[in-house]
C-alpha positions in Angstrom: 25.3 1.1 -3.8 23.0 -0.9 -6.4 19.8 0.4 -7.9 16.9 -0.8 -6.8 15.2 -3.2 -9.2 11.6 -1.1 -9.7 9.8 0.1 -12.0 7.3 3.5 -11.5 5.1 4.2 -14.3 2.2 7.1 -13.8 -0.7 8.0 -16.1 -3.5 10.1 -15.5 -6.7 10.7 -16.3 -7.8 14.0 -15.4 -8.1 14.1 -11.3 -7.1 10.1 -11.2 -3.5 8.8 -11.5 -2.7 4.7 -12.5 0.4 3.7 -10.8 2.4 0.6 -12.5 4.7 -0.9 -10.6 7.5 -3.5 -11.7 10.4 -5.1 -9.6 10.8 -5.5 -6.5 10.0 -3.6 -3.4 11.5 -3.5 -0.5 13.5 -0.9 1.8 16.0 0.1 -0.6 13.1 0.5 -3.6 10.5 1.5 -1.3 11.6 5.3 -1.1 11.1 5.8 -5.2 7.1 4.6 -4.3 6.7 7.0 -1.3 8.1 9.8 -3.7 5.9 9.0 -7.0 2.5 8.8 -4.2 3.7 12.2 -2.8 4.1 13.8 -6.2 0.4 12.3 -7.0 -1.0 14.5 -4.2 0.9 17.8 -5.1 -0.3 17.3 -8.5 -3.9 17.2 -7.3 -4.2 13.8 -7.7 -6.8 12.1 -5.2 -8.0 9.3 -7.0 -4.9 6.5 -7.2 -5.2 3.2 -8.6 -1.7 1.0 -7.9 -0.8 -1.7 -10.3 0.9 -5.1 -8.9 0.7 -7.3 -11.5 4.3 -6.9 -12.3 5.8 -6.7 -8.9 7.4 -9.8 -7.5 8.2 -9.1 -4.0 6.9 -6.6 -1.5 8.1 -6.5 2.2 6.5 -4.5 5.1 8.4 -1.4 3.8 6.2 -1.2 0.8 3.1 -1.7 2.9 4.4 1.3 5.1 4.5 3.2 2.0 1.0 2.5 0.9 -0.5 2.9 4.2 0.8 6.3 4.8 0.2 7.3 1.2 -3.5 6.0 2.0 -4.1 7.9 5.7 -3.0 11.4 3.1 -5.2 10.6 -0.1 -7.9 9.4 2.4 -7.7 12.8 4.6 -7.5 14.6 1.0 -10.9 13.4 0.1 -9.8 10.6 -2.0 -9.0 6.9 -2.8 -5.8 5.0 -2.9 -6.0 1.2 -3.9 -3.8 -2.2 -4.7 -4.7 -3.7 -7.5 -3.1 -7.2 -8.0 -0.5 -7.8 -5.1 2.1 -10.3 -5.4 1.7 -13.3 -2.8 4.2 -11.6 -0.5 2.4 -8.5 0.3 -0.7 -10.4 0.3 0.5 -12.6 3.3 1.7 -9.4 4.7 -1.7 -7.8 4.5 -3.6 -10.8 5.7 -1.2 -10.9 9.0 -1.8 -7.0 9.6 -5.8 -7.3 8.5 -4.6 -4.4 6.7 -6.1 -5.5 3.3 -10.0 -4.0 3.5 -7.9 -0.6 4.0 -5.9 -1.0 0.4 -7.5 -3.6 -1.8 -9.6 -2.8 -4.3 -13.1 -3.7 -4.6 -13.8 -6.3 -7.1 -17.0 -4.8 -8.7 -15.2 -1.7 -9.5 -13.7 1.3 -8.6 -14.8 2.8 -5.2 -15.6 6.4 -4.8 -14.0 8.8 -2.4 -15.7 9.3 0.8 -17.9 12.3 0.9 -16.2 15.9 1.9 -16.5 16.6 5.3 -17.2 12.4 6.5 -15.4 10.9 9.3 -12.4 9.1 8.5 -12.3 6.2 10.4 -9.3 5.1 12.7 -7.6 1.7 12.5 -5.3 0.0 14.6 -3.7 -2.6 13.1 -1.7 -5.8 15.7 1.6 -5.0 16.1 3.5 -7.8 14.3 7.3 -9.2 15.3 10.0 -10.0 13.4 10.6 -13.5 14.1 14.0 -14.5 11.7 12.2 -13.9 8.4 8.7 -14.3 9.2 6.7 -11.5 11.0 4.3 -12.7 13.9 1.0 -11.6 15.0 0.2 -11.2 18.5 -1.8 -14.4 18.9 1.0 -15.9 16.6 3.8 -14.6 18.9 1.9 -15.8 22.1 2.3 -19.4 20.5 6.0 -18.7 19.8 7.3 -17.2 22.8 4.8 -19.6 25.6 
């Protein structure tokens, strides 16, 4: 079985954690992501800023990653955020309207929701796999009528 072509680099800052990414991830990569997110969180770590810039492909099993590892840091009282995603995950985050849940916010770094405050629910459209392009449901409507 091959490697997976990534990268994980961590640095923190006292109770904040950069994440650099380089490579590629997808299913077989995605696993090292999920762990490095995890170990953030048992390491106190509530604040996480993920770096992009390097990575040239991200399939819906990154995403998965990200959005769990969000729903956690979220329900911990903190912040997870993409920084720079390559066009892949980008498409893939516009088709799920997933984005305003991991993106960060241009004019700086957003703070944590206050202890105690709701955390809000979000469903997201259940896509489908259509060869190698994944279908929203108004897209799918179109493709199967």
């Amino acid at each position: 079985m091959p490697f997976p072509q990534l990268t994980v680099y961590r640095h923190d800052r006292r109770k904040r954690a950069l994440i650099t990414l380089a490579g590629e991830i997808d299913l077989t990569s995605a696993p090292l992501v999920r762990t490095a997110l995890a170990q953030c969180l048992r390491d106190g770590i509530h604040t996480i800023d993920i770096d992009l810039t390097s990575v040239t492909f991200c399939d819906c099993s990154g995403l998965n990653v990200f959005l769990y590892a969000a729903q956690r840091v979220t329900v911990a009282g903190g912040a997870l955020r993409l920084h720079h995603p390559p066009p892949t995950l980008d498409l893939i985050l516009d088709l799920t309207g997933a984005g305003f849940l991991l993106l960060g916010d241009e004019f700086g770094p957003l703070s944590p929701p206050p202890r105690g405050a709701p955390v809000p629910t979000v469903q997201t459209p259940e896509l489908t796999l259509v060869g190698r392009e994944l279908l929203a449901p108004e897209a799918r409507a179109r493709w199967s009528g």
